[in-house]
C-alpha positions as CSV (number, residue, x, y, z in Angstrom):
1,X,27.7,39.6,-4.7
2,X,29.6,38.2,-7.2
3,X,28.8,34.4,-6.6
4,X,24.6,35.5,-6.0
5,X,25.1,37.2,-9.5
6,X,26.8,34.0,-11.2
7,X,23.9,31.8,-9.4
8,X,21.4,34.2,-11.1
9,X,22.9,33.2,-14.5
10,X,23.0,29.6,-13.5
11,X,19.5,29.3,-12.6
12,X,18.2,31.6,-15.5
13,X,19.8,29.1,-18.0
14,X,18.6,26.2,-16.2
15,X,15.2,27.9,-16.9
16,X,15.6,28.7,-20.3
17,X,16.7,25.2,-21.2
18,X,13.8,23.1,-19.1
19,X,11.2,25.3,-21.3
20,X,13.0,24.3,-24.3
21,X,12.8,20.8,-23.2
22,X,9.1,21.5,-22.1
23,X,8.6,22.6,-25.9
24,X,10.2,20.3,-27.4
25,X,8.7,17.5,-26.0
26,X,5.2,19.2,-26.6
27,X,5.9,19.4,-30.0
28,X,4.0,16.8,-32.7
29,X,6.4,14.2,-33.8
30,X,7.5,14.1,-37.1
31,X,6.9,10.9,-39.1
32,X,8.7,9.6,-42.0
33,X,7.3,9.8,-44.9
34,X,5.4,6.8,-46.2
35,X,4.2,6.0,-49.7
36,X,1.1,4.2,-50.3
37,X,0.8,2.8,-53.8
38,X,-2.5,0.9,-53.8
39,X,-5.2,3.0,-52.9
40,X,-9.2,3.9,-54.4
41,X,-10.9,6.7,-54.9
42,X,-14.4,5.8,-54.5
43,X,-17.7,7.5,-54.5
44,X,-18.8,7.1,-50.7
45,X,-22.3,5.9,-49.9
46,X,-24.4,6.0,-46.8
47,X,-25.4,2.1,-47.1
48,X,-21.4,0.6,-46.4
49,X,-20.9,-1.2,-43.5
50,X,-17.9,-0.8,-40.8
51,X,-15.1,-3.2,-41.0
52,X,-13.4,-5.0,-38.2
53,X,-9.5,-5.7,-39.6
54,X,-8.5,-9.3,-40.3
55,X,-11.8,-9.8,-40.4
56,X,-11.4,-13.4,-42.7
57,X,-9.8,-15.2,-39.4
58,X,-12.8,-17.0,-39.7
59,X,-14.6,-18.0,-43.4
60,X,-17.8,-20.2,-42.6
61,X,-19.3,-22.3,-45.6
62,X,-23.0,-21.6,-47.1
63,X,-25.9,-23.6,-48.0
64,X,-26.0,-23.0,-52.2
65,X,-29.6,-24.2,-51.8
66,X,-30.3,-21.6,-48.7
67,X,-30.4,-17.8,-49.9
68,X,-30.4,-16.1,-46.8
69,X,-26.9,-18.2,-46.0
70,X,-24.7,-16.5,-48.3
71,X,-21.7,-15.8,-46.3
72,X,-20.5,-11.9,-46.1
73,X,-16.9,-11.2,-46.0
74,X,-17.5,-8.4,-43.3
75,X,-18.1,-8.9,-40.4
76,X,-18.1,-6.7,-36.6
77,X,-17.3,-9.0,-34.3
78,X,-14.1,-6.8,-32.6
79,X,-14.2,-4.1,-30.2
80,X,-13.7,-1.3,-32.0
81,X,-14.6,-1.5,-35.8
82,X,-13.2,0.9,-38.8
83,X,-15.6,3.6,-39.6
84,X,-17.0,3.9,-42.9
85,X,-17.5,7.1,-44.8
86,X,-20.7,8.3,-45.6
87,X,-20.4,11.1,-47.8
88,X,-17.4,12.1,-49.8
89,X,-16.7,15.1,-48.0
90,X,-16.5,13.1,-44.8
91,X,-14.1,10.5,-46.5
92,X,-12.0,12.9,-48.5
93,X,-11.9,15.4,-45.6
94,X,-10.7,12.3,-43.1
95,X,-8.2,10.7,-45.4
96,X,-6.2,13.9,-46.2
97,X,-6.1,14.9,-42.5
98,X,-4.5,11.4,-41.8
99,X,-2.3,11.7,-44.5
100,X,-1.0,14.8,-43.7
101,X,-0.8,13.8,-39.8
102,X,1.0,10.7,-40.8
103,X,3.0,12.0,-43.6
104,X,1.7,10.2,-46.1
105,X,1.7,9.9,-50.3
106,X,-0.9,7.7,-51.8
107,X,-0.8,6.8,-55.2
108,X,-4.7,6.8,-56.0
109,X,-7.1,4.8,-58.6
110,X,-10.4,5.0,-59.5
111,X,-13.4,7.3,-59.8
112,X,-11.9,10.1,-61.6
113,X,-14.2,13.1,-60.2
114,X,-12.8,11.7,-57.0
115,X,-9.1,11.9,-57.6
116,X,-9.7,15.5,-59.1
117,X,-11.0,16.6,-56.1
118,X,-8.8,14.6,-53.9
119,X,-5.3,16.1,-56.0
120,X,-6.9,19.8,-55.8
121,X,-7.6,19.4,-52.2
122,X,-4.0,18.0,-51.8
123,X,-1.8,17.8,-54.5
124,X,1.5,17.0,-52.9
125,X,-0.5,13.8,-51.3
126,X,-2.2,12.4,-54.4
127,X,-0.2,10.6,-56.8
128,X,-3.2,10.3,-59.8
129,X,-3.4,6.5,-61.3
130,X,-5.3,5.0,-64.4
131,X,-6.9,1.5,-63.9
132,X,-7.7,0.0,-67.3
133,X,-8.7,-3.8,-66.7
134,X,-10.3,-4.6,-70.3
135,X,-10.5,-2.8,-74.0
136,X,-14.1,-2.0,-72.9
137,X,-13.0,0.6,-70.9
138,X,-11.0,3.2,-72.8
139,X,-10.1,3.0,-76.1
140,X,-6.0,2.9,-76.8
141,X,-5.8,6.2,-78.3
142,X,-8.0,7.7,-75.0
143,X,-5.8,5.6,-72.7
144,X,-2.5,7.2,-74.7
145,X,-3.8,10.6,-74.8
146,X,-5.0,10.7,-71.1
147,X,-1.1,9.7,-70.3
148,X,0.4,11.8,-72.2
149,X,-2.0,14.9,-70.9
150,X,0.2,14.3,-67.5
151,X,-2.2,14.2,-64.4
152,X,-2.2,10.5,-64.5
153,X,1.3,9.4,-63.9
154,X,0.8,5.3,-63.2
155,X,-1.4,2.7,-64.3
156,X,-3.4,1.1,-62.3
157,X,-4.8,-0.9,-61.3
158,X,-5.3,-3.4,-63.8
159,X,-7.8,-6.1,-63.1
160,X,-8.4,-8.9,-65.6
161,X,-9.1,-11.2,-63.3
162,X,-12.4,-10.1,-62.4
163,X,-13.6,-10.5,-66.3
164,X,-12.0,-14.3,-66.4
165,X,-9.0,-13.1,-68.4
166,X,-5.8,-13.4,-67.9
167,X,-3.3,-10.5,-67.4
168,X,-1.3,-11.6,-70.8
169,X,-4.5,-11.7,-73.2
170,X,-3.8,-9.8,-76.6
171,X,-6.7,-7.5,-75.8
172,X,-4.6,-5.5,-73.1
173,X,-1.3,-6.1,-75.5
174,X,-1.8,-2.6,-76.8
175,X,-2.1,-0.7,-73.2
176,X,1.0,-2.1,-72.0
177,X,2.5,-1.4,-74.9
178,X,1.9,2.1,-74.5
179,X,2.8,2.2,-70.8
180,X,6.6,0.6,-71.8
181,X,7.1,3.2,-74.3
182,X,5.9,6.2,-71.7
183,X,7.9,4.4,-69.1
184,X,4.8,4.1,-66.7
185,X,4.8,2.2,-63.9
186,X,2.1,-0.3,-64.2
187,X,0.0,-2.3,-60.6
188,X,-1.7,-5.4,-61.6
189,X,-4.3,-7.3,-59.7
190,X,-3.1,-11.1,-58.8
191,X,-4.1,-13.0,-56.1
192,X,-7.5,-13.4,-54.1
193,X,-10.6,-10.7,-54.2
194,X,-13.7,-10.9,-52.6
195,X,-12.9,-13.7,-50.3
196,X,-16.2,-16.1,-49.3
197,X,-18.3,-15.0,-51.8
198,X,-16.4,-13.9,-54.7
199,X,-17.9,-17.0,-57.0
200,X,-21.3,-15.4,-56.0
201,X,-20.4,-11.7,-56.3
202,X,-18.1,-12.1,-59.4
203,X,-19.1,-15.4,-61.2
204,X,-16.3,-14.5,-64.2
205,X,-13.4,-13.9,-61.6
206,X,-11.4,-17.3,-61.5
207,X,-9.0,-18.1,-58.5
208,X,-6.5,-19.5,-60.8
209,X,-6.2,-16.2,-62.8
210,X,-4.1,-14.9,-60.0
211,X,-1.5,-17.0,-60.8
212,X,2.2,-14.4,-61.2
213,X,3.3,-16.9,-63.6
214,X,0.7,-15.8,-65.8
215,X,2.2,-12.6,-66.2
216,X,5.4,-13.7,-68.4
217,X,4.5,-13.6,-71.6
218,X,3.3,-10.5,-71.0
219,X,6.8,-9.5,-69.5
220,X,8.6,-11.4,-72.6
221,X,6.8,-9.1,-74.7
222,X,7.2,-5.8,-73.0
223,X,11.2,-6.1,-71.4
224,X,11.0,-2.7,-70.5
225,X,7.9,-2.6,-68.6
226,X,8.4,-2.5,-64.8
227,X,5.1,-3.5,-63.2
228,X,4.1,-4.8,-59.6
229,X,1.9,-6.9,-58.5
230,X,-1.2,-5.9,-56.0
231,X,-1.2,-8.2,-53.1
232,X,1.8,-9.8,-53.8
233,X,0.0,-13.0,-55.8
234,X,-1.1,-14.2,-52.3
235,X,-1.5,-16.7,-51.5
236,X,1.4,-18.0,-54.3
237,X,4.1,-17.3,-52.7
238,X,6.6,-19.8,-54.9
239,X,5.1,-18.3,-58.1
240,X,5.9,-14.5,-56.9
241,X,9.4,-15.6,-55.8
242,X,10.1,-17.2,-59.1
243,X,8.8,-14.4,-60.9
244,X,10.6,-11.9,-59.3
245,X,13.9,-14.0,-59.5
246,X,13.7,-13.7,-63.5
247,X,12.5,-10.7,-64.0
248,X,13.8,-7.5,-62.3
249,X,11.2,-5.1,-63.0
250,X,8.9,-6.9,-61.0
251,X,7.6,-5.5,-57.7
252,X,5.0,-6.5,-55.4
253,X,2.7,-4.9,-52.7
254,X,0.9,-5.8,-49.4
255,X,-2.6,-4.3,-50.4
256,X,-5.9,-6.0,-49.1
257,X,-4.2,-9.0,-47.7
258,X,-2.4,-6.7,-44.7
259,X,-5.7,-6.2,-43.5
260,X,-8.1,-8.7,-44.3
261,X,-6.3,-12.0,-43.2
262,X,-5.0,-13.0,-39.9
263,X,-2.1,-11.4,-38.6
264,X,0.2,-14.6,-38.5
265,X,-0.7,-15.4,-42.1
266,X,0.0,-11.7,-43.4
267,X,3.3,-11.9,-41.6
268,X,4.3,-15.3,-42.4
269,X,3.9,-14.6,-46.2
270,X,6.0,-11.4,-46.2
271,X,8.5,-13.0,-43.8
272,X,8.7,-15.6,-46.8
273,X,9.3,-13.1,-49.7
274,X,11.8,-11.1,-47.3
275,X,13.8,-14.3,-46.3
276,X,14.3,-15.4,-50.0
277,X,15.7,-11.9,-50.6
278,X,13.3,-9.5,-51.8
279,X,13.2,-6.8,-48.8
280,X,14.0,-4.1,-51.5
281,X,11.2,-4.7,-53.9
282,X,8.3,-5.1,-51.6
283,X,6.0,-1.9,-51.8
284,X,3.4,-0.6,-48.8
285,X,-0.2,-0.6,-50.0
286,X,-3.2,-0.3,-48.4
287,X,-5.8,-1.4,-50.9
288,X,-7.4,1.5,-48.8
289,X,-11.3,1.7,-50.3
290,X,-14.0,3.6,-47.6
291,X,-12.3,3.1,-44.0
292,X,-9.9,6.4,-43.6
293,X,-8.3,4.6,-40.3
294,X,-7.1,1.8,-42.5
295,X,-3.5,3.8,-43.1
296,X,-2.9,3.6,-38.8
297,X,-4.3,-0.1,-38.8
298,X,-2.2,-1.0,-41.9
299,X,0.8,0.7,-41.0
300,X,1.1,-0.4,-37.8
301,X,1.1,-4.4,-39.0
302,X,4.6,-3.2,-40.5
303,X,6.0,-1.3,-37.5
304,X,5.4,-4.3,-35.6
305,X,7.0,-7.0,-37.5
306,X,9.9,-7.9,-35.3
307,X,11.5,-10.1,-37.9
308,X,12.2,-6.7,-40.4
309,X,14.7,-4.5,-38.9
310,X,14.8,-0.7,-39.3
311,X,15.9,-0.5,-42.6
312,X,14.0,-3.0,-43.8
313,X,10.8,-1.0,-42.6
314,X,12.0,2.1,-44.2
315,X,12.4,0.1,-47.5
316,X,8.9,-1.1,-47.3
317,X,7.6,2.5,-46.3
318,X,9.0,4.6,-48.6
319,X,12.7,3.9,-50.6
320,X,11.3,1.0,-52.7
321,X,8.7,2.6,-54.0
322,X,11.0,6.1,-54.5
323,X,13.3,3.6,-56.5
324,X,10.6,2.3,-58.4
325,X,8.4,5.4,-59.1
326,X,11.5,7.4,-59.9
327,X,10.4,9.9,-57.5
328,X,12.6,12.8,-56.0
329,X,12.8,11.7,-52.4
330,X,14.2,15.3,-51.4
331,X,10.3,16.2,-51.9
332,X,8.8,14.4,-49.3
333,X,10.9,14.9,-46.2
């Protein structure tokens, strides 16, 4: 009697514990939390098209003479393309259920009816940004006052480029300025945009604008300013190193480019700015715009890159841009 009532025990716990298991294993995983600096807030509209990722594997040429030959930088030619949102309640409603499922913090730009709604909706997954890319679009004073109101907490993103002027032009002297003295992180705009068609799309926008060493006289004049650099100055990869060797306020992200251009060019490039030593000042961005699946296509580029170790990922995720944001990482576990 004694050894059937020790057996009964036995098995009982044996029970107990495989339902644990059973539980457990049932449970959702819990991801790491991720930080996404570069995304936009836009107005949704029923007319944008699906987009197949890495879609510039292929850039035909056009006919300048032939109207209908005008190359589009989209194209759906892959088995499953992203979605597009249709109606701002459909993309706001499908971005903050991915970010919450995948545990992730976005650092948002752009309409600002959006971002309100966006922050209310989810406040401990909006990080609010102000993008200020020429003197046309907010007076000094506005710009100062809006910052020191406190919902916008970053500046960004800046993009001079589109209006043919450098990031270092006196006009944008004063906005910076303001930023070094709030100690505001600020995201600049270097690199390509619009790939294909950008000279028909945006005729101010000049290639060579994107050039990182543009930004030093900017940095010479503002020591204190810690800015990084959308889309790591792709495709200048010597420029960006150089940059960042001088100056070490200066951080970059892997917006637009992580999804746009083939996989073995996106990975040889940040191979190249992690092998010359700059693993912890490379920030995740999305350059996320009307395709809510772009955080799973985008983040799963980095969990694949064989050549970054654990770490390294993790650094890339989320510590760089704690570090750099001077954010309380105790808040996002």
């Amino acid at each position: 009697m004694k050894y059937l009532y020790c057996f009964r025990n036995v098995l009982l716990l044996v029970m107990v514990l495989a339902f644990q298991v059973n539980l457990y294993a049932q449970a959702p995983k819990k991801h790491y939390p991720i930080i996404d600096v570069h995304v936009h807030a836009f107005k949704a509209s029923p007319n944008t098209a699906d987009l197949c990722p890495w879609f510039l594997k292929n850039m035909p040429g056009a006919d300048p003479h032939n109207h209908g030959d005008n190359p589009s930088i989209f194209n759906l030619d892959c088995p499953d393309p992203l979605k597009a949102a249709k109606t701002d309640k459909e993309m706001q409603d499908a971005l903050l259920a991915t970010a919450e499922r995948l545990n992730v913090t976005m650092i948002v730009s752009g309409d600002a009816g959006v971002i309100h709604n966006w922050h209310k909706a989810a406040p401990n997954r909006i990080i609010p940004s102000l993008g200020i890319s020429s003197n046309k679009d907010m007076t000094v004073k506005a710009f100062e006052d809006s910052l020191t109101a406190g919902f916008y907490k970053v500046m960004g993103e800046v993009a001079p480029q589109y209006q043919g002027v450098s990031p270092s032009d006196v006009s944008l002297d004063e906005y910076f300025a303001v930023a070094e003295r709030f100690g505001v992180p600020v995201g600049i705009h270097m690199g390509t945009g619009g790939n294909g068609n950008i000279n028909i799309s945006n005729p101010k926008y000049r290639a060579s604008l994107g050039r990182p060493f543009l930004l030093e006289d900017m940095l010479a004049k503002h020591p204190k300013l810690k800015i990084w650099v959308m889309h790591a100055g792709y495709p200048m990869a010597d420029e960006m190193i150089a940059l960042m060797g001088a100056n070490a306020y200066v951080y970059v992200d892997l917006a637009g480019f992580i999804w746009s251009y083939p996989l073995e060019e996106i990975h040889a490039y940040l191979k190249r700015l992690v092998q010359a030593g700059f693993g912890k000042r490379i920030l995740y961005g999305t350059d996320l715009m009307i395709w809510p699946k772009l955080l799973e296509t985008s983040i799963q580029v980095i969990e694949s890159a064989n050549y970054l170790s654990e770490d390294q990922k993790r650094d890339i995720f989320f510590n760089n841009a704690v570090r750099f944001f001077n954010l309380d990482a105790s808040k996002f576990k």
